[in-house]
Backbone as a chain_set.jsonl record, in Angstrom:
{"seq": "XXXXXXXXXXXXXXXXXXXXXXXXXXXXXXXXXXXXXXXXXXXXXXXXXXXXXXXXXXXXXXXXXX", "coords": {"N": [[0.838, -1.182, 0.0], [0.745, 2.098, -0.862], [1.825, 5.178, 0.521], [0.27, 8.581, 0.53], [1.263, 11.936, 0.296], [-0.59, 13.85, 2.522], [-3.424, 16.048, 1.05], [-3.704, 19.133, 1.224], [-0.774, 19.035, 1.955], [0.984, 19.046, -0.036], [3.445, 20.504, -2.203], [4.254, 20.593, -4.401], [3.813, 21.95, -8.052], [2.284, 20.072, -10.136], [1.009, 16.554, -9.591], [1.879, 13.23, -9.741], [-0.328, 10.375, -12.001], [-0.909, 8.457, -10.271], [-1.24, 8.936, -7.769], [-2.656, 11.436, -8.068], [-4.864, 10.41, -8.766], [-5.578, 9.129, -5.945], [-6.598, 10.851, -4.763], [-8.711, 11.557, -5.849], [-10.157, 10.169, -5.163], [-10.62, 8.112, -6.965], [-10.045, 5.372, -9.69], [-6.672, 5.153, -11.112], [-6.751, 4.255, -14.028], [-8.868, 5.719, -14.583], [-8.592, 8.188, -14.398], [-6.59, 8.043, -16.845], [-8.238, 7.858, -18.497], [-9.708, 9.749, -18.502], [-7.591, 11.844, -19.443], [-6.562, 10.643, -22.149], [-8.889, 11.036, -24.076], [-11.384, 9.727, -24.135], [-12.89, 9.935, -21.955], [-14.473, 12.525, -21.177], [-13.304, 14.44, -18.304], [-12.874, 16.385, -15.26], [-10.43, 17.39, -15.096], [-7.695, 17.876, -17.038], [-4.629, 16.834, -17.654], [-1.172, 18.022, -17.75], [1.978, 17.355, -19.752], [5.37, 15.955, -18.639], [8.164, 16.009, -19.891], [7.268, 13.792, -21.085], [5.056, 12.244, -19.681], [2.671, 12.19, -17.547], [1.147, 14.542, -15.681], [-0.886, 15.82, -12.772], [-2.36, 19.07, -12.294], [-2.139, 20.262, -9.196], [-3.569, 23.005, -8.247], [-6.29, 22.464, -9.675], [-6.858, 19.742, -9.086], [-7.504, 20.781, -6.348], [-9.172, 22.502, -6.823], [-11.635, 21.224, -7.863], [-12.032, 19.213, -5.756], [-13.33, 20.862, -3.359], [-15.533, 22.288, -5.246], [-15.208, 24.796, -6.133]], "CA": [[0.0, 0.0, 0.0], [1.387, 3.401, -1.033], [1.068, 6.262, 1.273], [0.384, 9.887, -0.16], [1.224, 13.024, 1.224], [-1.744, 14.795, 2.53], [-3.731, 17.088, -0.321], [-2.873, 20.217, 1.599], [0.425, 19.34, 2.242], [1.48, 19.001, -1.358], [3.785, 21.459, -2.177], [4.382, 20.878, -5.904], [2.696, 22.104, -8.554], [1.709, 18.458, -10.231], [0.719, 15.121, -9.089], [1.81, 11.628, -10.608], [-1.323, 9.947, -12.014], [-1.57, 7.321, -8.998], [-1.209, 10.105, -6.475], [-4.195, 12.362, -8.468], [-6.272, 9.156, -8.636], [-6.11, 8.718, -4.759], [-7.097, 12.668, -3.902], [-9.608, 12.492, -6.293], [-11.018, 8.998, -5.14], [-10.545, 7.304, -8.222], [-8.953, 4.621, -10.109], [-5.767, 5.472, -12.117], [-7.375, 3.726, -15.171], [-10.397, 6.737, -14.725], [-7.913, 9.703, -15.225], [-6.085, 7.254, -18.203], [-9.233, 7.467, -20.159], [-9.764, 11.809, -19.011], [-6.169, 12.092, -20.127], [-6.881, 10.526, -23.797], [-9.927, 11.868, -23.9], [-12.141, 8.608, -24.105], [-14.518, 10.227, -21.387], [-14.316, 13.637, -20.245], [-13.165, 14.928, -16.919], [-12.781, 17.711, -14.981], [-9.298, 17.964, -14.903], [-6.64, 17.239, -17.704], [-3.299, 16.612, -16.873], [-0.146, 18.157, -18.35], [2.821, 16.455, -19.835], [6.129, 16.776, -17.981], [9.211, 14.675, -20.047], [6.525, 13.036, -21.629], [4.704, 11.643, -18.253], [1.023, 12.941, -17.175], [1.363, 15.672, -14.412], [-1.983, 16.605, -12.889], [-2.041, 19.909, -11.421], [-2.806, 20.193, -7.695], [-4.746, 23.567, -7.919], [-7.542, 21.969, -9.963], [-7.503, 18.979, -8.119], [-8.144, 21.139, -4.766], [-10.399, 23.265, -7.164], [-12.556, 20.007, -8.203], [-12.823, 18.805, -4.265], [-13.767, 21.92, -2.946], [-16.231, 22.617, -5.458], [-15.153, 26.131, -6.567]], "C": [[0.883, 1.245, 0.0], [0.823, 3.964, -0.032], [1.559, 7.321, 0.521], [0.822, 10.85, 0.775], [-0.17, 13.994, 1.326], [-2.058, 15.815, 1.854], [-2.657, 18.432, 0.562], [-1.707, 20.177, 2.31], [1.214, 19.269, 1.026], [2.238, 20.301, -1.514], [4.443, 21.67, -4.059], [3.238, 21.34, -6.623], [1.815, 20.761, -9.577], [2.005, 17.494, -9.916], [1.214, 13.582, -10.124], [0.107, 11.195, -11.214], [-2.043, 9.158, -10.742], [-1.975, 8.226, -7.741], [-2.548, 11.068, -6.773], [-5.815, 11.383, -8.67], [-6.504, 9.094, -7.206], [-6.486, 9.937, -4.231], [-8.15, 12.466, -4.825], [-10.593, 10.888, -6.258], [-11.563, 8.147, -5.911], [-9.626, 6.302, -8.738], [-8.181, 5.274, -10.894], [-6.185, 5.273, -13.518], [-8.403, 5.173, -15.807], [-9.447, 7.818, -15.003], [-6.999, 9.468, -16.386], [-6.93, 7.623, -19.018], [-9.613, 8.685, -20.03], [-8.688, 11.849, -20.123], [-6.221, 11.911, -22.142], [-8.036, 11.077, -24.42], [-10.897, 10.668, -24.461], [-13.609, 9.22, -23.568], [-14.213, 11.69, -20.722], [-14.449, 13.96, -19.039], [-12.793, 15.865, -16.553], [-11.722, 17.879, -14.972], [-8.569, 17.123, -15.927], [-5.513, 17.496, -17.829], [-2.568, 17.328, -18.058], [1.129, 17.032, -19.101], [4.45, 16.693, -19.304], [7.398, 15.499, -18.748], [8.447, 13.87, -20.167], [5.523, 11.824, -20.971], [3.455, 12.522, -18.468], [1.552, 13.29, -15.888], [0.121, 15.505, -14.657], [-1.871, 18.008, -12.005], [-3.111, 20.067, -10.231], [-3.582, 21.496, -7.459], [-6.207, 23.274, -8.312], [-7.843, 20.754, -9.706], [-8.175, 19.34, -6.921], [-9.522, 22.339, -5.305], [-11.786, 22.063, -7.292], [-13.072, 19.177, -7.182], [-13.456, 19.714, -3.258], [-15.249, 22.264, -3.546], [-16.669, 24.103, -5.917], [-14.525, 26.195, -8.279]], "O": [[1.73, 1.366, 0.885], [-0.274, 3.645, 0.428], [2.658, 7.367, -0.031], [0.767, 10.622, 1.984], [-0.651, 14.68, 0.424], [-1.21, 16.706, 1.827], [-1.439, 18.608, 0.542], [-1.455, 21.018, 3.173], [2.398, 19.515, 1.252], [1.717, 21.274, -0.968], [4.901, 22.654, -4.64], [2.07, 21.286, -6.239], [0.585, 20.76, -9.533], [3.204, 17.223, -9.844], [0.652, 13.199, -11.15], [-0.748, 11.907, -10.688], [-3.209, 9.188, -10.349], [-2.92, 8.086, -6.965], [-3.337, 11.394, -5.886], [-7.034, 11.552, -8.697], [-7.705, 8.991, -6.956], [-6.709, 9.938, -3.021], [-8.872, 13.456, -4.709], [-11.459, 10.563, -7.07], [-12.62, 7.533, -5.76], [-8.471, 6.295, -8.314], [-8.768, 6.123, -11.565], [-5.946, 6.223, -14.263], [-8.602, 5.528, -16.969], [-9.651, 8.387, -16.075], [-6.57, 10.456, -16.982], [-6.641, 7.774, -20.205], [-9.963, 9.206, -21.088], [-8.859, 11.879, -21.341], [-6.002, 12.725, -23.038], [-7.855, 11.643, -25.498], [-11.153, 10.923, -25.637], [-14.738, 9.203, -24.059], [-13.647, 11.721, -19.629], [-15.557, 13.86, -18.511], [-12.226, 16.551, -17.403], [-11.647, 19.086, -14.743], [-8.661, 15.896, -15.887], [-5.293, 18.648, -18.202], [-3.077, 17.339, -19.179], [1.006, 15.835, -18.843], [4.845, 17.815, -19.622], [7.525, 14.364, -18.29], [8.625, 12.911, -19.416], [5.257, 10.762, -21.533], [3.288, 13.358, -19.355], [2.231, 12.572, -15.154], [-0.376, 15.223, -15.748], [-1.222, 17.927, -10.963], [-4.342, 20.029, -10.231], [-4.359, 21.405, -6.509], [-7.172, 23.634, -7.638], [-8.989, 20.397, -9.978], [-9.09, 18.696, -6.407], [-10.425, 22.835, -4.631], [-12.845, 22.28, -6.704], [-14.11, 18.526, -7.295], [-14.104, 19.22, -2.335], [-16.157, 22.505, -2.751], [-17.802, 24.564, -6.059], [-14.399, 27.278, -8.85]]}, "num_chains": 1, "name": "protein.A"}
């Protein structure tokens, strides 16, 4: 079992995929198929060195609800 660092203790500005799947109470697979765009989601990730970043203000925008 991985452990994350608590949302508001994050101090970067993007998330791994596995790490934005467990803040946003989802499987990794479910922001795989935002990311390609299979099914639309509220948040789509960057690419960083050819990797999926998600960024952590619109993850804490998308649990908040603002």
């Amino acid at each position: 079992m991985q452990l994350f660092t608590p949302l508001d203790q994050v101090s970067t500005p993007t998330v791994p995929t596995d790490a934005a799947a467990h803040y946003l109470n989802r499987k990794p697979q479910t922001l795989l198929a935002w990311a390609c765009g299979k099914r639309a989601g509220p948040i789509q990730p960057v690419r960083v060195n050819g990797r999926l970043a998600w960024p952590v203000d619109k993850i804490r925008k998308v649990l908040t609800g603002s």
